[in-house]
C-alpha positions as CSV (number, residue, x, y, z in Angstrom):
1,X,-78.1,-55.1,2.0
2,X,-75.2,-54.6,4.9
3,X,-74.1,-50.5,4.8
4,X,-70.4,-50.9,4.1
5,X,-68.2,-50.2,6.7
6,X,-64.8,-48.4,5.9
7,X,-61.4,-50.1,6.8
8,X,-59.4,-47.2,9.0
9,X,-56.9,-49.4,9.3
10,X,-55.3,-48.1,5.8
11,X,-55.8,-44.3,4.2
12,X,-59.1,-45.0,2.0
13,X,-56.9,-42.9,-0.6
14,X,-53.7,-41.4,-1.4
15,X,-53.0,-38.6,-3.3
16,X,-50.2,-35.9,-4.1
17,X,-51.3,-33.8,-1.0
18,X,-50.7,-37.4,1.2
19,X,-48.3,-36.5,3.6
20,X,-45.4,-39.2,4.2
21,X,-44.2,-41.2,7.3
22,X,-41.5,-44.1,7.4
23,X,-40.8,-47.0,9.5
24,X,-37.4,-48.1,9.1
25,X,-36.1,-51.7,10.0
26,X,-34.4,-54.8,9.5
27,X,-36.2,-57.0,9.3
28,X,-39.8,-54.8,9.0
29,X,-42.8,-57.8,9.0
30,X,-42.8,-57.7,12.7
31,X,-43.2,-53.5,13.0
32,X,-46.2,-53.0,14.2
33,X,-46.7,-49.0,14.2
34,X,-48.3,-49.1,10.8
35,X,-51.1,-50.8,12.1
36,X,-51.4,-48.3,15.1
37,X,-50.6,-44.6,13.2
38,X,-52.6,-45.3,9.9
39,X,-55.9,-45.8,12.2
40,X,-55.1,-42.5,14.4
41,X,-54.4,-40.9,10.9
42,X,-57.8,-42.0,9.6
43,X,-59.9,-41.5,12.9
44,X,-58.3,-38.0,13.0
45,X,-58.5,-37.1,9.6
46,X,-55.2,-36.4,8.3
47,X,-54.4,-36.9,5.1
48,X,-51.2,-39.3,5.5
49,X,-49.5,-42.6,5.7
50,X,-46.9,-44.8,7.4
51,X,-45.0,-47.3,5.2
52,X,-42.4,-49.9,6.6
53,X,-39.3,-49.8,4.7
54,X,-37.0,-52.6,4.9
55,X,-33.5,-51.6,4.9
56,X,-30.5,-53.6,6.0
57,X,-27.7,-51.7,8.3
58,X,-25.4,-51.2,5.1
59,X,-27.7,-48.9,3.6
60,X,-29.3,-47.1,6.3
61,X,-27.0,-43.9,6.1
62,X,-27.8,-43.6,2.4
63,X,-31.5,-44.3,2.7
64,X,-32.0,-41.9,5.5
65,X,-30.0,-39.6,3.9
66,X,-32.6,-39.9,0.8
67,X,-35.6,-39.6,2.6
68,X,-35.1,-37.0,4.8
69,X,-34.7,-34.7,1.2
70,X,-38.0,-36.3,0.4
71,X,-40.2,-32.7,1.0
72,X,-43.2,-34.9,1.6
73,X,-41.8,-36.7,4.3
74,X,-42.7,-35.5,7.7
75,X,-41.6,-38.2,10.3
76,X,-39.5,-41.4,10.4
77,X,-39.8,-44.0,13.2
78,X,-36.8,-46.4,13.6
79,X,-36.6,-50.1,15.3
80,X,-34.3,-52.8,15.4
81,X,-31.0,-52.6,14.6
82,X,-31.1,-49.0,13.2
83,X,-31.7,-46.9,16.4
84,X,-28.3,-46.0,17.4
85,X,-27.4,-45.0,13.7
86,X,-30.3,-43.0,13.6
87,X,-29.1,-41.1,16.8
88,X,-25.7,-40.3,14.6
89,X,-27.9,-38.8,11.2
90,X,-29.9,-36.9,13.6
91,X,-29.4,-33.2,13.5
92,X,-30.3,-33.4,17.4
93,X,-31.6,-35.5,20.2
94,X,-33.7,-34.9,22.9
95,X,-31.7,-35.5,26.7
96,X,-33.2,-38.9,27.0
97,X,-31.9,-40.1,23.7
98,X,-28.7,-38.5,24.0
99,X,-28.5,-40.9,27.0
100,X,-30.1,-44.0,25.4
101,X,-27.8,-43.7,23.1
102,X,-30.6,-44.2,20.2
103,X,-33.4,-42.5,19.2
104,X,-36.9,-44.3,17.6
105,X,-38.5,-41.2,16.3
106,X,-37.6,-38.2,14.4
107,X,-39.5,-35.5,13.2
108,X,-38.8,-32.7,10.5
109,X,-38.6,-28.8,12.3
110,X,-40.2,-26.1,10.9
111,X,-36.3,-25.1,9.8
112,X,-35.9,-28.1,8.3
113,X,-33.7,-29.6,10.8
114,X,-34.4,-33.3,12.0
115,X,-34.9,-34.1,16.0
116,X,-34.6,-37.3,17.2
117,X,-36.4,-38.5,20.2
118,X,-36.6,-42.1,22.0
119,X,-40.0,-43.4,23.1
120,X,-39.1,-47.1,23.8
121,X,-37.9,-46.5,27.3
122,X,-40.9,-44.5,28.9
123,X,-43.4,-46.6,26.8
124,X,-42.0,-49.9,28.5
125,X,-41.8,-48.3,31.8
126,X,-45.3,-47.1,31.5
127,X,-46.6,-51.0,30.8
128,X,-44.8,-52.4,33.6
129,X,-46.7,-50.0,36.1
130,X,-50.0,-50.4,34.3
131,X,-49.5,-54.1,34.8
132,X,-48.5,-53.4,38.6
133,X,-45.3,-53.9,38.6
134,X,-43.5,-51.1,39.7
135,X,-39.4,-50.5,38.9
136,X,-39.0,-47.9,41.9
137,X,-36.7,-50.2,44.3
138,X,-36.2,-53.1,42.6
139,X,-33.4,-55.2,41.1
140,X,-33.8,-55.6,37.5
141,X,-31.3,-57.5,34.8
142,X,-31.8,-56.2,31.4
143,X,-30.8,-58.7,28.4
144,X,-29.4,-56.2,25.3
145,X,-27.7,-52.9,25.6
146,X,-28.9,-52.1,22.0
147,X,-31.3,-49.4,21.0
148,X,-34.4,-50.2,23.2
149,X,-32.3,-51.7,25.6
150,X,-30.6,-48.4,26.1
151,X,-33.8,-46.5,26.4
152,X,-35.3,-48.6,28.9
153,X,-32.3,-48.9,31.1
154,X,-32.3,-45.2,31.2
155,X,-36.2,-44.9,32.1
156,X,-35.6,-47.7,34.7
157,X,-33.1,-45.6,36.4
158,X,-35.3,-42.6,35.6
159,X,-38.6,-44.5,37.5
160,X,-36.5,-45.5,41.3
161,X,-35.0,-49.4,40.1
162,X,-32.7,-49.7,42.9
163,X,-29.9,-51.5,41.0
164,X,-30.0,-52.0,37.2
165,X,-27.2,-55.3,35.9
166,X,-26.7,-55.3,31.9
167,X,-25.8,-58.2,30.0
168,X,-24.7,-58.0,26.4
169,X,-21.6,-60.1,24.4
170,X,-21.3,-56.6,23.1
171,X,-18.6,-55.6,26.2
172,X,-17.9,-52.0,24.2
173,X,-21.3,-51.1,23.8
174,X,-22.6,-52.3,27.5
175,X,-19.3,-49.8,28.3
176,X,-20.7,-46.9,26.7
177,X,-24.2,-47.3,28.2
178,X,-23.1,-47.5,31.4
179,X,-20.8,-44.3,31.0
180,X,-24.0,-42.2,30.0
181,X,-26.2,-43.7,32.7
182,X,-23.7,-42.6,35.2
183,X,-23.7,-39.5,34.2
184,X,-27.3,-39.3,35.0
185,X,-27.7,-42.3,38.1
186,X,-24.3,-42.4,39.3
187,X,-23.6,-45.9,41.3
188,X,-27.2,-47.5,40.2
189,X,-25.8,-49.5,37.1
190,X,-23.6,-52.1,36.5
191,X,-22.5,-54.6,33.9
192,X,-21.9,-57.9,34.2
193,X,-21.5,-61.1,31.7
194,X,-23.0,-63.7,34.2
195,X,-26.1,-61.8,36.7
196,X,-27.0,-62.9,39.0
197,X,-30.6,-63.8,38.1
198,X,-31.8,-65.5,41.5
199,X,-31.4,-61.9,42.9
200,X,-33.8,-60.0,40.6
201,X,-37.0,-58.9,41.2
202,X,-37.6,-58.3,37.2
203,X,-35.7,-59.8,34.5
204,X,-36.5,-57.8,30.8
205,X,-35.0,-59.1,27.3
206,X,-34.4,-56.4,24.9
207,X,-32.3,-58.7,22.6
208,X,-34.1,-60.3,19.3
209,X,-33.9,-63.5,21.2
210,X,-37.1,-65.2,20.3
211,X,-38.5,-63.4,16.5
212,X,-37.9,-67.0,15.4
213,X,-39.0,-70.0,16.6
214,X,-35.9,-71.6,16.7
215,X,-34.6,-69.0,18.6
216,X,-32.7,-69.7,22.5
217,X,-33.8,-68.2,25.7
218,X,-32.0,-65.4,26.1
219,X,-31.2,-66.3,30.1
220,X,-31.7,-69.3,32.2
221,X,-35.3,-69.1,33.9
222,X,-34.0,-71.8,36.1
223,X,-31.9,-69.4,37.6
224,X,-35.1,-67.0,38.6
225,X,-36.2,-66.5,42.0
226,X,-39.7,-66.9,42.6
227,X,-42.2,-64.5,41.3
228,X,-39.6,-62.5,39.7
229,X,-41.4,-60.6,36.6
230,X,-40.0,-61.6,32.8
231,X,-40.5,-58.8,30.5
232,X,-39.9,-59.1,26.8
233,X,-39.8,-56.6,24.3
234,X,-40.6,-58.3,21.0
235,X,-43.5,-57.5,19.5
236,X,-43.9,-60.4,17.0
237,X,-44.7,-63.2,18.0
238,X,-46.3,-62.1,21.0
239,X,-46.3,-64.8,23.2
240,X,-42.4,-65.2,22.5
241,X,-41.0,-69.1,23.9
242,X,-39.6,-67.7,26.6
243,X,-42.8,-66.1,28.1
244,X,-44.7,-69.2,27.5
245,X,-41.8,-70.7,29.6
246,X,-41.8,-68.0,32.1
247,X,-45.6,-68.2,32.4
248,X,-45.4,-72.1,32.7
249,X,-43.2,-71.2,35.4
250,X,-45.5,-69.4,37.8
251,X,-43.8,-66.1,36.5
252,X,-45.4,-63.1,35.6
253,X,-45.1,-61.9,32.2
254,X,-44.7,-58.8,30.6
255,X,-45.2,-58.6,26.8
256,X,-43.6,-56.6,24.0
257,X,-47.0,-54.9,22.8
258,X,-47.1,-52.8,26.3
259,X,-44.1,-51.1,25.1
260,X,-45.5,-50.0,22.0
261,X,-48.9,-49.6,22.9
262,X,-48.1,-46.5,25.3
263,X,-46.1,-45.4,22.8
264,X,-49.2,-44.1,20.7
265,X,-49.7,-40.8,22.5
266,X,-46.6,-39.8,22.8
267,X,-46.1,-40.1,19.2
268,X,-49.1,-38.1,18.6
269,X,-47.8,-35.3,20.9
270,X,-44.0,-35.8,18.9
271,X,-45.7,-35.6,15.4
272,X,-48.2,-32.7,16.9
273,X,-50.8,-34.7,15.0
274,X,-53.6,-32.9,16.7
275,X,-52.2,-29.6,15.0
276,X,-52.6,-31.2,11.6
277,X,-56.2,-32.7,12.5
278,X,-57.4,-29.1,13.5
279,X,-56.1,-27.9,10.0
280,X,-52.8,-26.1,11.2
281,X,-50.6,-26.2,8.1
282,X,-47.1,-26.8,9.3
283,X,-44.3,-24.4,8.8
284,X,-42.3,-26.5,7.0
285,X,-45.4,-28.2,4.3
């Protein structure tokens, strides 16, 4: 008989010592940190778990609220639309998500106090240039001034891009984005309702254009110049219908997993997950 192999991709059990994590979205089927933390919990063995919770923008306050009291509960990730509502219940932010405007990750201080800290920027940045395509100097559109969209425009600015264009119906909230990049990258951003596409070098959508299959492009690909890079940021489905478009296209492709993938170690780092494998007991346990 076979030797039965464990499954680390899921706590083999849970007890009343289990420490708690939550993923927080609307919807949550296409999160895909579960699948990434519960593994690094098992390999490094710490006793917790990360559960998706599905909660609709109504009751996010109240549910954040509720879990942040939970005493077991020692990190919360955050993803679409919930990130620049988690930036308001945080107790504070790091710079980079005081200028994204969002945060994706909070963590519970030894004082009890939550910080909130935005990874989606630095982690797409990071799979652009492992892919080889470096921002420093280029032209880049981004699609969505929501959450991630925030945080990448600020790491975009924060890598060299030459000239950053945002597009989003939302006027107000491409508004206040481009008041906190300027702050930072003064005369680098702009925003504008129609780009002008056949001038970028990288084109990136950060809306939810393309969860569902029925979903529109989110731009024109017509309008691309040749060779100009299409980036998505959706994680499920992978190949979205505008990369398989893109791709047909003679375009290079960037997909959403890149962003989240590079996201791993720096969530390690944020959670200090190698304190808790080497047996430090938190302050605040």
């Amino acid at each position: 008989m076979e030797p039965v192999v464990p499954d680390v991709s899921a706590p083999t059990r849970i007890s009343g010592s289990t420490r708690l994590y939550a993923v927080l979205g609307d919807p949550v089927e296409q999160v895909r940190a579960p699948s990434l933390l519960n593994p690094l919990f098992a390999r490094l063995g710490i006793d917790a778990v990360l559960l998706p919770v599905h909660v609709e923008p109504v009751d996010f306050a109240g549910v954040f609220h509720g879990l942040t009291q939970t005493k077991n509960l020692d990190g919360i990730l955050v993803t679409i639309p919930h990130k620049a509502a988690a930036l308001r219940l945080a107790d504070e932010v790091s710079p980079a998500a005081a200028a994204a405007g969002a945060v994706n990750a909070l963590r519970r201080e030894p004082d009890g106090r939550w910080r909130g800290e935005n990874f989606d920027g630095i982690g797409f940045v990071r799979g652009l240039i492992e892919a080889g395509h470096l921002p420093a100097g280029k032209r880049i559109v981004l699609m969505g001034a929501g959450g991630a969209g925030s945080a990448i425009a600020a790491a975009l600015l924060s890598a060299g891009a030459a000239q950053l264009t945002l597009c989003d119906p939302d006027v107000a909230k491409v508004h206040g984005l481009l008041a906190r990049l300027e702050e930072h990258w003064p005369g680098r951003a702009t925003g504008e309702a129609k780009p002008a596409l056949d001038e970028a070098d990288i084109v990136v959508n950060a809306t939810p254009l393309g969860m569902r299959a029925d979903d529109p492009h989110p731009f024109s690909l017509r309008a691309l110049a040749p060779r100009c890079v299409v980036a998505d940021v959706i994680m499920k489905p992978r190949e979205t219908a505008l990369l398989r478009s893109a791709a047909a296209l003679g375009h290079p492709v960037l997909h959403g997993a890149h962003m989240l993938d590079h996201q791993l170690d720096l969530y390690r780092a944020f959670f200090r997950l190698d304190e808790s494998a080497r047996g430090c007991e938190p302050p605040h346990r």
